[in-house]
C-alpha positions, 0 to 999 in steps of 0.5 A: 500500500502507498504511504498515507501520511503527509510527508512530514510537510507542516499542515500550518506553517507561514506559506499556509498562514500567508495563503489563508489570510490573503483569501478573501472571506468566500473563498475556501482554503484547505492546506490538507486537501493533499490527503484529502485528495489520496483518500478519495483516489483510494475508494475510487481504487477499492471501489468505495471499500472504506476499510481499505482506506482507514490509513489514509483517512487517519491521515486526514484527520490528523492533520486537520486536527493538527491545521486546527490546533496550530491556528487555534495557538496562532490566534492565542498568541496573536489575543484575538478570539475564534 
């Protein structure tokens, strides 16, 4: 099976930062759309089998949950509220 994770690469880190905060208020930005991208190829290669892809799914959750805490502890530094 491919590796599922991110590469290592930093879900929030200054070229995130600077592309979520140049956006306009409509526009929408994921900076884990990457591992959103493999879980969808991979039900699309397992013929929607979810079972099969809980590597990959893994991997997108961690690192929303890791995009989300990194922006949560920039705005505490930064004393502004979510």
């Amino acid at each position: 099976m491919a590796q599922a994770g991110s590469g290592g690469k930093e879900p929030w880190n200054d070229e995130t930062k600077n592309k979520f905060e140049g956006k306009s208020r409509s526009e929408y930005f994921d900076p884990c759309h990457e591992a959103a991208q493999r879980s969808i190829k991979c039900l699309h290669r397992n013929q929607g089998d979810r079972t099969m892809c809980s590597d990959y799914f893994e991997a997108y959750r961690n690192c929303k949950k890791q995009w989300i805490e990194r922006r949560r502890e920039q705005k505490r530094k930064e004393g502004a509220l979510f």
